[in-house]
Backbone as JSON Lines, residues from 0, in Angstrom:
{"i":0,"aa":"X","n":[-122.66,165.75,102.26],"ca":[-121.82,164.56,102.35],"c":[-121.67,163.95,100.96]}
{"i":1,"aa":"X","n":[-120.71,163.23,100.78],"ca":[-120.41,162.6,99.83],"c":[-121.48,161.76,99.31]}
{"i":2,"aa":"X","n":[-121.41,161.28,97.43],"ca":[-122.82,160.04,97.21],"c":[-121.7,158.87,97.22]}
{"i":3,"aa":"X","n":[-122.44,158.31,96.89],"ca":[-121.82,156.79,96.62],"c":[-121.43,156.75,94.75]}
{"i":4,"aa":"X","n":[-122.02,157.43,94.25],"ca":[-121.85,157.49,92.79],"c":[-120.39,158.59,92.66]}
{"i":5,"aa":"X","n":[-120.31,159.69,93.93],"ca":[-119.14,160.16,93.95],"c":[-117.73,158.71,94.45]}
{"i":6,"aa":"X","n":[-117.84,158.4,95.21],"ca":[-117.39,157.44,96.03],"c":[-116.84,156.39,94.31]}
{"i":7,"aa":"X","n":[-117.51,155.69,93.84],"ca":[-117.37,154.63,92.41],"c":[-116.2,155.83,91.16]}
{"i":8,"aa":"X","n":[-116.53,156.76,91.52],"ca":[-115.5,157.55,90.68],"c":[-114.93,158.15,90.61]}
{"i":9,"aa":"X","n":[-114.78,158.3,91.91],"ca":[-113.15,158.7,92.17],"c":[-112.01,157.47,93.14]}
{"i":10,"aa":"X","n":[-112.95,156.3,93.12],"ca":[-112.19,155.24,93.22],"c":[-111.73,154.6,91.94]}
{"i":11,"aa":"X","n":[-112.05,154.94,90.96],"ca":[-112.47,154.41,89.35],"c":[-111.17,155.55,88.74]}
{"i":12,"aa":"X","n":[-111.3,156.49,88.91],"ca":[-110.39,157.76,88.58],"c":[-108.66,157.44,89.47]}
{"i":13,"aa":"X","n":[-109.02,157.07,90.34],"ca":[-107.55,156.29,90.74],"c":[-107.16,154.69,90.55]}
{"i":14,"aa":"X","n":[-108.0,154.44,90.15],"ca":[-107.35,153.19,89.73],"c":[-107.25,152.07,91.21]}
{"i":15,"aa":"X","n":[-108.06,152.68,91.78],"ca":[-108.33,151.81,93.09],"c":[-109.2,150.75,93.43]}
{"i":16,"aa":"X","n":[-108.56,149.74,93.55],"ca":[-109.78,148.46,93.49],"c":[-110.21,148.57,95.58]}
{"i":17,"aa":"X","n":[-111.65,148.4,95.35],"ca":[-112.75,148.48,96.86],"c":[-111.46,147.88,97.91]}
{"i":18,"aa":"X","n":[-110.73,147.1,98.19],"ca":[-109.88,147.1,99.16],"c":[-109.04,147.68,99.39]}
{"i":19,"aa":"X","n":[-108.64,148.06,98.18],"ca":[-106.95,149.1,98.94],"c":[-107.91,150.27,99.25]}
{"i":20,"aa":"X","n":[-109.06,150.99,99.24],"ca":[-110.22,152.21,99.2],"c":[-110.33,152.05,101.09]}
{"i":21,"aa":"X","n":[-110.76,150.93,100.84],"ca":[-111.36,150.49,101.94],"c":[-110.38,150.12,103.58]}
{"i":22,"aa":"X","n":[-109.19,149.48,102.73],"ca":[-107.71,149.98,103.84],"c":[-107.49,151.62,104.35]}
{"i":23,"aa":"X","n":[-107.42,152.01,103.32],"ca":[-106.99,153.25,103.6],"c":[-107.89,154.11,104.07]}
{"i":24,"aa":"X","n":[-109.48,153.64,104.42],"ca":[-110.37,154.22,104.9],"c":[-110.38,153.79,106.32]}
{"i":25,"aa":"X","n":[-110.12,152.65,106.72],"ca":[-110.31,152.29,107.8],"c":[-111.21,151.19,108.37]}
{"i":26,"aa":"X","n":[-111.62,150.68,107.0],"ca":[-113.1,150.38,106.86],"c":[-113.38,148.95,106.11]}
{"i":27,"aa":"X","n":[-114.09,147.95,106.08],"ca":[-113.74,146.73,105.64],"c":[-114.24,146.65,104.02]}
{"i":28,"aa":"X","n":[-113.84,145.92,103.06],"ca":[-114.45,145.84,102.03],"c":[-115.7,145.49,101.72]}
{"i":29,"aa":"X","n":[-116.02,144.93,102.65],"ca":[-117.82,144.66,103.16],"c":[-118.47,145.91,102.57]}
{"i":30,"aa":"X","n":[-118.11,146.94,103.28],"ca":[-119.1,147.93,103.85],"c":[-119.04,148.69,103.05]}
{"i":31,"aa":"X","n":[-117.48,148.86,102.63],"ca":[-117.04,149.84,101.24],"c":[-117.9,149.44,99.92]}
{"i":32,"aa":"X","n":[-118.18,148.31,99.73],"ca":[-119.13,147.72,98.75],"c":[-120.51,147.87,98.74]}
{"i":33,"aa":"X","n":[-121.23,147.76,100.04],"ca":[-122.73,148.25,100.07],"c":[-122.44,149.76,100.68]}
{"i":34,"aa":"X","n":[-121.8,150.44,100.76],"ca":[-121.75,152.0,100.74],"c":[-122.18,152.22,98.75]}
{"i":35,"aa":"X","n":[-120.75,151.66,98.25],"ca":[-121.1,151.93,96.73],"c":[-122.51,151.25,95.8]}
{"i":36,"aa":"X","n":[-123.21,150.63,96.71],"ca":[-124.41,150.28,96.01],"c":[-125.29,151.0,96.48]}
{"i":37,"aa":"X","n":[-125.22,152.08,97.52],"ca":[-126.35,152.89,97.91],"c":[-126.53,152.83,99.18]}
{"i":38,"aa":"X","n":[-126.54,151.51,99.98],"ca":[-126.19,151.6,101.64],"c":[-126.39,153.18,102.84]}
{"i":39,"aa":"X","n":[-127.28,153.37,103.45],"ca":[-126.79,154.27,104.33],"c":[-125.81,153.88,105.09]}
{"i":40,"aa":"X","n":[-124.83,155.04,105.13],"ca":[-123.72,154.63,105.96],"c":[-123.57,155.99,107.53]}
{"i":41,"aa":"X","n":[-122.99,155.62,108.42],"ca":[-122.51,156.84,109.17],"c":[-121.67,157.5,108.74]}
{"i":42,"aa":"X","n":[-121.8,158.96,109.25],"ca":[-121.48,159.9,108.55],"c":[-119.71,159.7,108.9]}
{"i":43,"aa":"X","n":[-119.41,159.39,109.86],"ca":[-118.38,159.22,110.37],"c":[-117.36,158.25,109.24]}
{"i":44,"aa":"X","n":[-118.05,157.08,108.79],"ca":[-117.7,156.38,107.59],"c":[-117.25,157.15,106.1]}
{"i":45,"aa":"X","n":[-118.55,158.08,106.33],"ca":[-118.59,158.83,104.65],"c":[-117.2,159.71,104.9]}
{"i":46,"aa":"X","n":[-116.88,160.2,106.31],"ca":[-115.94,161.5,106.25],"c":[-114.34,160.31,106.33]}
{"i":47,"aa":"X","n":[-114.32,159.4,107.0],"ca":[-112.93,158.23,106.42],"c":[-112.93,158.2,104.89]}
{"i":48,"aa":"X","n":[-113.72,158.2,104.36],"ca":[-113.72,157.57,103.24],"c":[-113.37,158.71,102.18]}
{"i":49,"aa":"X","n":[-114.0,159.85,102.48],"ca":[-113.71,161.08,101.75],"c":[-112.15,161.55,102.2]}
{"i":50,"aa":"X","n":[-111.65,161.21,102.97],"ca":[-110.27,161.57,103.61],"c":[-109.75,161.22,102.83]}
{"i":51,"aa":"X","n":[-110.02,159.95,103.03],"ca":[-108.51,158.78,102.22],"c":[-108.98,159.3,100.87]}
{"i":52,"aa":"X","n":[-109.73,159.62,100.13],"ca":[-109.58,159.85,98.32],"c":[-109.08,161.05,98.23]}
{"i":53,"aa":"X","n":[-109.65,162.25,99.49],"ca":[-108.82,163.6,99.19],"c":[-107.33,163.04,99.14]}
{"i":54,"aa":"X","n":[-106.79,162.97,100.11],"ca":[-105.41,162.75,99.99],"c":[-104.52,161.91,99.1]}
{"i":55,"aa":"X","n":[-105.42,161.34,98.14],"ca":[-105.18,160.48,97.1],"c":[-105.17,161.24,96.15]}
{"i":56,"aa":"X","n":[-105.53,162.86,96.17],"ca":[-105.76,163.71,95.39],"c":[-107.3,163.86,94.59]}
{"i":57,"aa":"X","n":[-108.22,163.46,94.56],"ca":[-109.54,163.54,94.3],"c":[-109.99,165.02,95.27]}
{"i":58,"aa":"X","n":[-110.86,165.69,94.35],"ca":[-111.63,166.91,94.61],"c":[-113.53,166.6,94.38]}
{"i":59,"aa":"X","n":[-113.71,166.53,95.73],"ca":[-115.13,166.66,95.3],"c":[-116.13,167.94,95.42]}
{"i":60,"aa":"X","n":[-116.63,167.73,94.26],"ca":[-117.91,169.25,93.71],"c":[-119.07,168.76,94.59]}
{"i":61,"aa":"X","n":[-120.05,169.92,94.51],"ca":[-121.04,169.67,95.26],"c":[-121.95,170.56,93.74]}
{"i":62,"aa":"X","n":[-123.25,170.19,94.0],"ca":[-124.12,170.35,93.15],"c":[-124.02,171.51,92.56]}
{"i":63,"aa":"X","n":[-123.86,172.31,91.2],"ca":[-123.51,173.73,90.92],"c":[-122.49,174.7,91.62]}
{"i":64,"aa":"X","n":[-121.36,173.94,91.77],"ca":[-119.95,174.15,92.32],"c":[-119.41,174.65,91.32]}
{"i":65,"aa":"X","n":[-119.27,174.29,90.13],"ca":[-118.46,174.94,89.04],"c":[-119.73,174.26,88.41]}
{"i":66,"aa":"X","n":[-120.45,173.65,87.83],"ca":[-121.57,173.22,86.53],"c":[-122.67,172.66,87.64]}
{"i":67,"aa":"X","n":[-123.76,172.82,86.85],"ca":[-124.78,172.09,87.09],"c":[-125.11,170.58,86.91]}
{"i":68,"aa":"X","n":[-125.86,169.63,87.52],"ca":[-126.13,168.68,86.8],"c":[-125.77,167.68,87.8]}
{"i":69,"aa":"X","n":[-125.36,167.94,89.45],"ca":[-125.38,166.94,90.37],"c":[-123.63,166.62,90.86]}
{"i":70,"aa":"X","n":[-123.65,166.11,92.35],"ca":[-122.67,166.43,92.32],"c":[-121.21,165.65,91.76]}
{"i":71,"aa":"X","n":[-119.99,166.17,91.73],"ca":[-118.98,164.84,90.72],"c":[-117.99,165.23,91.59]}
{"i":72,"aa":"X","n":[-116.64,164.82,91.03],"ca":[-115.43,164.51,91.26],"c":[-114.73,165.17,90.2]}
{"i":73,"aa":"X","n":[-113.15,165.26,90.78],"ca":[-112.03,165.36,89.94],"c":[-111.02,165.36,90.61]}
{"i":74,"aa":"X","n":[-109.9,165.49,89.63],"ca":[-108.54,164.77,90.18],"c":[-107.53,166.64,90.61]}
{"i":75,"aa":"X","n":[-107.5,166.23,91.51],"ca":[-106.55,167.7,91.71],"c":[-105.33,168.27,91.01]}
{"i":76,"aa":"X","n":[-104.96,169.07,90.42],"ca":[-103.67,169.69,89.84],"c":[-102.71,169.29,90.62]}
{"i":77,"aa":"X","n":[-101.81,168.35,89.87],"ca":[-100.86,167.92,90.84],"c":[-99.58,169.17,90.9]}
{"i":78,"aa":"X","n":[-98.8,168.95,91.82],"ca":[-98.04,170.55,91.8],"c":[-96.6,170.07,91.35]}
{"i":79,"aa":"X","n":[-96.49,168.74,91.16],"ca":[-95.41,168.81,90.52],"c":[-95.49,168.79,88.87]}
{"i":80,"aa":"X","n":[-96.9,169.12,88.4],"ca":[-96.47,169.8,87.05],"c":[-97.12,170.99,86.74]}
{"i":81,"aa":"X","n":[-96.42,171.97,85.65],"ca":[-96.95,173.18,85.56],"c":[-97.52,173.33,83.95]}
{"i":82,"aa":"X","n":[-98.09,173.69,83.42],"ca":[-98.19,174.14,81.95],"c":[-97.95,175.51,81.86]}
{"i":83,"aa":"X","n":[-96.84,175.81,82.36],"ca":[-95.83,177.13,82.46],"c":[-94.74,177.06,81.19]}
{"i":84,"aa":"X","n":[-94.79,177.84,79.91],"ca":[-93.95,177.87,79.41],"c":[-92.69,177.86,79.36]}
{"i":85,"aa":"X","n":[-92.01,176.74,78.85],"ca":[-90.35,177.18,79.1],"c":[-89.55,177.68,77.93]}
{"i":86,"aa":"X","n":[-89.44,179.14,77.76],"ca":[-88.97,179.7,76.57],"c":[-87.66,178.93,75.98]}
{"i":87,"aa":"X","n":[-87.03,177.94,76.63],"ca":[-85.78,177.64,75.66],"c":[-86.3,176.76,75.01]}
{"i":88,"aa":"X","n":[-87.52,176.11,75.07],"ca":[-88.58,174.99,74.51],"c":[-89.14,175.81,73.21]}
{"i":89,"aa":"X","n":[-89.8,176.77,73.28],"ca":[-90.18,177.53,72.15],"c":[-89.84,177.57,71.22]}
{"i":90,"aa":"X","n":[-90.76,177.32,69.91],"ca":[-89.81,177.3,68.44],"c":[-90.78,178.31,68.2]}
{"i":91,"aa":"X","n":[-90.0,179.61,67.41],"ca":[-90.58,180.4,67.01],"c":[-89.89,180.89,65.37]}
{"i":92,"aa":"X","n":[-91.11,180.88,64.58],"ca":[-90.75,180.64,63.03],"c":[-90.12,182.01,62.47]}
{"i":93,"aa":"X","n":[-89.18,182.53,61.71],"ca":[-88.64,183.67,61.78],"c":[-89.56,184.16,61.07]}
{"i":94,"aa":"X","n":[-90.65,183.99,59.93],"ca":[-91.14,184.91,59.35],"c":[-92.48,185.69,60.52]}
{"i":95,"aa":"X","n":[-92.43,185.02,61.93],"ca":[-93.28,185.92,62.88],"c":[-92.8,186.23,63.45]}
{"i":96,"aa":"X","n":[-90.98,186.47,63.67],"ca":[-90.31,187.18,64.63],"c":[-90.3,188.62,64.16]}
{"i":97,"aa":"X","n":[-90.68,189.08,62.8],"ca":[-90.39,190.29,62.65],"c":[-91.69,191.07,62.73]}
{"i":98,"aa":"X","n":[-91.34,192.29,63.18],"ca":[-92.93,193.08,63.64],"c":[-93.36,194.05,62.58]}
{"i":99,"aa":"X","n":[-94.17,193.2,61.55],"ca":[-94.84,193.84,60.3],"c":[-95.99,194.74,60.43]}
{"i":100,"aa":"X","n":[-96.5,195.33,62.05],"ca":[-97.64,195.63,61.68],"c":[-97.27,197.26,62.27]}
{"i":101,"aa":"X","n":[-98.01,198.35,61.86],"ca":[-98.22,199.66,61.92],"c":[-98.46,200.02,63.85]}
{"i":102,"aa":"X","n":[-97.62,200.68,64.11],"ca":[-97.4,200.86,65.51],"c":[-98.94,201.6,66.3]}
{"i":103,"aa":"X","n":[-98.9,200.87,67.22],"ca":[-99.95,200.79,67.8],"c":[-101.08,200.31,67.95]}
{"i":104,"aa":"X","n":[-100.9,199.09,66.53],"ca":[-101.69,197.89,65.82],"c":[-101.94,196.49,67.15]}
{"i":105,"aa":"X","n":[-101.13,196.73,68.32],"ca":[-101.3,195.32,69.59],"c":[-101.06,194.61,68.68]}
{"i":106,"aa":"X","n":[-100.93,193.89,70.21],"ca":[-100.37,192.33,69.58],"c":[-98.86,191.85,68.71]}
């Protein structure tokens, strides 16, 4: 299940202040507040709460998911952008357009 230290930063990573978190969880700002100070909460709470940030786009890691060192957060690849080259964007300098090197040299 989610921590509460996950919970502070990926509410922090959206720019979400504890009530609009806590609307969209289902859940009062009360509770959303002593959840983020450590609070046991029901699990039922932790899985509202993890909803509403997935769909806000937040990805949460679990302990040695991709790194070590406990578990975190991140913000998902949004799909409306790509870092897909667009060749009519490309400036390419003419003294590397020409192919100076001995065939079969790659690259």
């Amino acid at each position: 299940m989610i921590t509460s230290a996950q919970i502070r930063g990926a509410r922090a990573m959206l720019g979400l202040q504890q009530a609009e978190l806590a609307d969209a969880a289902g859940i009062s700002a009360a509770d959303l507040d002593r959840i983020e100070r450590g609070a046991e909460s029901a699990d039922a709470t932790l899985r509202a709460i993890k909803q509403a940030l997935e769909s806000s786009g937040i990805v949460f890691e679990a302990d040695g998911e991709l790194i070590s060192g406990g578990p975190g957060v991140r913000l998902a690849q949004s799909a409306g952008k790509s870092f897909d080259t667009v060749e009519t964007e490309v400036v390419q300098y003419p003294e590397f357009m020409k192919n100076d090197a001995p065939p079969g040299a790659g690259g």
